[in-house]
C-alpha positions as CSV (number, residue, x, y, z in Angstrom):
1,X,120.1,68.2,48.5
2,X,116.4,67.9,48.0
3,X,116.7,67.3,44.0
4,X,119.3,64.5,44.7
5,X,116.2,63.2,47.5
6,X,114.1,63.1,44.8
7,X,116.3,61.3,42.0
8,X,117.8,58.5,44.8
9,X,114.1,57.9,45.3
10,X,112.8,57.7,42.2
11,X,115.6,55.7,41.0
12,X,114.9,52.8,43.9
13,X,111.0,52.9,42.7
14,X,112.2,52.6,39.3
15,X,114.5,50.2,40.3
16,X,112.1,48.2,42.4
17,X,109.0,48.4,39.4
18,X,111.5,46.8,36.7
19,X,112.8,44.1,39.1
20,X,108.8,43.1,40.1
21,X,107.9,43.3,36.3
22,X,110.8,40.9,35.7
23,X,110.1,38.5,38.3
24,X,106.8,38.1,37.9
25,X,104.8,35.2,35.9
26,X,102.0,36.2,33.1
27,X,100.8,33.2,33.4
28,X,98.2,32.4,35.8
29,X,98.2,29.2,37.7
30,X,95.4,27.2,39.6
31,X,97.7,26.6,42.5
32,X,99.2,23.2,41.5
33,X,101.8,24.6,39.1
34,X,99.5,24.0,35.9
35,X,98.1,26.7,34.1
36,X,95.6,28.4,35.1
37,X,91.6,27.1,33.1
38,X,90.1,30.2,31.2
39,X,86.6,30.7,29.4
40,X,87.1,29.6,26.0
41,X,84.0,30.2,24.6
42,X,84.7,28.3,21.1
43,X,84.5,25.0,23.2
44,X,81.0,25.1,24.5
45,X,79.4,25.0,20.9
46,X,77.1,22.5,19.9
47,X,78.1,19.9,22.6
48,X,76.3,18.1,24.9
49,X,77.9,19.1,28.7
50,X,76.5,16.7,31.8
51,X,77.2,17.6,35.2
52,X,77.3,14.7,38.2
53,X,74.3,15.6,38.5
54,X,72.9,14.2,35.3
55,X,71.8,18.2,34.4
56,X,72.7,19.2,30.9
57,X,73.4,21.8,28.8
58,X,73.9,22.6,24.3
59,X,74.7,25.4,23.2
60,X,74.1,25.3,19.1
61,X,76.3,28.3,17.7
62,X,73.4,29.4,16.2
63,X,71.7,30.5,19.6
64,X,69.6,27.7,20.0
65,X,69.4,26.1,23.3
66,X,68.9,22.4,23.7
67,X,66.0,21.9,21.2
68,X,64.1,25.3,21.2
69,X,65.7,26.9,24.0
70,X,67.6,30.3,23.1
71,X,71.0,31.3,24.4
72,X,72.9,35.0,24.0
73,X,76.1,36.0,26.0
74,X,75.4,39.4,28.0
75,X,77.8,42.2,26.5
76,X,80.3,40.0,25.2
77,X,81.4,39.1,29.1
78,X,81.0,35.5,30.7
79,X,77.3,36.2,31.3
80,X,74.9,34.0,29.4
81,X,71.2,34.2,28.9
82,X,69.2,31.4,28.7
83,X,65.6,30.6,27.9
84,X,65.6,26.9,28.1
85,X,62.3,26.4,26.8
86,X,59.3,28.8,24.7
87,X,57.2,29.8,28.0
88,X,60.6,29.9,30.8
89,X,61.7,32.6,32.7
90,X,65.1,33.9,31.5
91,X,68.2,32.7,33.9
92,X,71.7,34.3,33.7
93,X,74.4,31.8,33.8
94,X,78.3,32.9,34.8
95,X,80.7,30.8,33.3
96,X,84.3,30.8,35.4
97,X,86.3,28.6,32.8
98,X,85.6,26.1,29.8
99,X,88.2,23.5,28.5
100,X,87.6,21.5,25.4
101,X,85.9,18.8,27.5
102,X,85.5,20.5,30.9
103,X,83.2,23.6,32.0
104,X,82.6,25.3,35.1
105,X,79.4,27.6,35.5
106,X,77.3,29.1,38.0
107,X,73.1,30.2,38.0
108,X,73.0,33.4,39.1
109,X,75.3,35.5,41.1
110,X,74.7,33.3,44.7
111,X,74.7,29.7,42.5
112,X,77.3,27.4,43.3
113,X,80.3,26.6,40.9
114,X,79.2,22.8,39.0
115,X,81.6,21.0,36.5
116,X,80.1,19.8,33.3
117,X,82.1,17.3,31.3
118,X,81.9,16.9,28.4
119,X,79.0,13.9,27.1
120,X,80.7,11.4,24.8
């Protein structure tokens, strides 16, 4: 009796894992039905980005920042180092997503998310 316990049960979880697995979506979404914005690092190089603010950022792919300015990402995660200027104190910027002419980062840990766009 207790053997055939066993098998009914692990026959529903089995059951109910491949029925979940099927029904659900990979892809992420932003809540409107449109796919979700992820980091793609590739589209922050050597553009100018501008928030509302009139603040800006370039990121050469060589490292540079701005004019002489030095970038590096922090263990290949969406942590970014920055030394805008010879002399500056080091900030960490977190990057939650980059489009091809949208970004959305964040000064330290506590910073508030701002949208850069793209400077045409």
């Amino acid at each position: 009796m207790r053997t055939r316990t066993i098998q009914f049960f692990s026959t529903v979880l089995l059951s109910l894992v491949l029925i979940g697995t099927s029904c659900s979506d990979d892809s992420p979404t932003d809540g409107g039905g449109d796919q979700a914005k992820t980091l793609n690092k590739e589209f922050l190089y050597d553009k100018v980005w501008e928030s509302s603010e009139g603040f800006k950022h370039e990121f050469k792919d060589d490292g540079v920042y701005k004019f002489d300015g030095t970038w590096r990402w922090l263990n290949d995660s969406d942590s970014m180092e920055i030394l805008a200027f010879k002399g500056d104190n080091l900030r960490i910027w977190y990057f939650d997503w980059c489009t091809e002419k949208e970004m959305q980062c964040r000064l330290g840990k506590k910073g508030g998310p701002v949208i850069y766009k793209l400077q045409e």
